[in-house]
N, C-alpha and C positions, 0 to 999 in steps of 0.2 A: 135240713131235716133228714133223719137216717129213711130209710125205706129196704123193703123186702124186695129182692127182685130171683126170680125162676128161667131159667130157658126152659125152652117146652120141648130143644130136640136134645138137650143131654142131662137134664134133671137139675142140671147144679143151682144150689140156691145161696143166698150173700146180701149181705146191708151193704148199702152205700149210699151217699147224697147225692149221686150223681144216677144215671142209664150207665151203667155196667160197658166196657169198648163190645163189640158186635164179633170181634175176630177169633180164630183158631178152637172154635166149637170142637169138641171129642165127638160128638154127633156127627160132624161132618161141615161142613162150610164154615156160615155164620150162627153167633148164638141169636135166638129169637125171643130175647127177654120181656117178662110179663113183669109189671110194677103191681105186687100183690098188695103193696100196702104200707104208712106207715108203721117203723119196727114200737114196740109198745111192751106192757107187761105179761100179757095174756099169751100165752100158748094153747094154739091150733094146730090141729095136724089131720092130713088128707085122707080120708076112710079109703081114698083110690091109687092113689102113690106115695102116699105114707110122707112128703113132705112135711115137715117139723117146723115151725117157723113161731116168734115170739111178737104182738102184735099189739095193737094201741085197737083194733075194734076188727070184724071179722075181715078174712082177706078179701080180694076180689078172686072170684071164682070161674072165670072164663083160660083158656087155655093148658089144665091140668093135659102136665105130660102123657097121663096112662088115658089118653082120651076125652074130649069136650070139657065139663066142667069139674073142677074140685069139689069137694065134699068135706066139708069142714066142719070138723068139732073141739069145741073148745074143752080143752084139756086143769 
């Protein structure tokens, strides 16, 4: 199953069935990836850092980059 995954310290976001490798972050170290969700038809996008993402039901909302929780509306 495809899924949505975010790092919370360089923003970048990408499907994959697997945890994304943890190495060579633009942020700096490692990436700190968040499993937002299975990927789906629905597009939501972050009212707080504008993340864009296409999803099967709303994302999970804990770790938005620009601070605590995403803000998610569906599009």
């Amino acid at each position: 199953m495809m899924k949505n995954y975010q790092c919370k310290k360089c923003k970048t976001h990408l499907t994959n069935n697997t945890t994304p490798a943890v190495f060579n972050c633009p942020g700096g170290g490692h990436h700190q990836w968040t499993d937002l969700g299975e990927v789906g038809p629905t597009n939501y996008q972050c009212k707080k850092c504008a993340t864009l993402v296409k999803s099967k039901s709303t994302p999970a909302a804990f770790n938005c980059p620009a601070g605590n929780h995403h803000q998610w509306t569906k599009l």
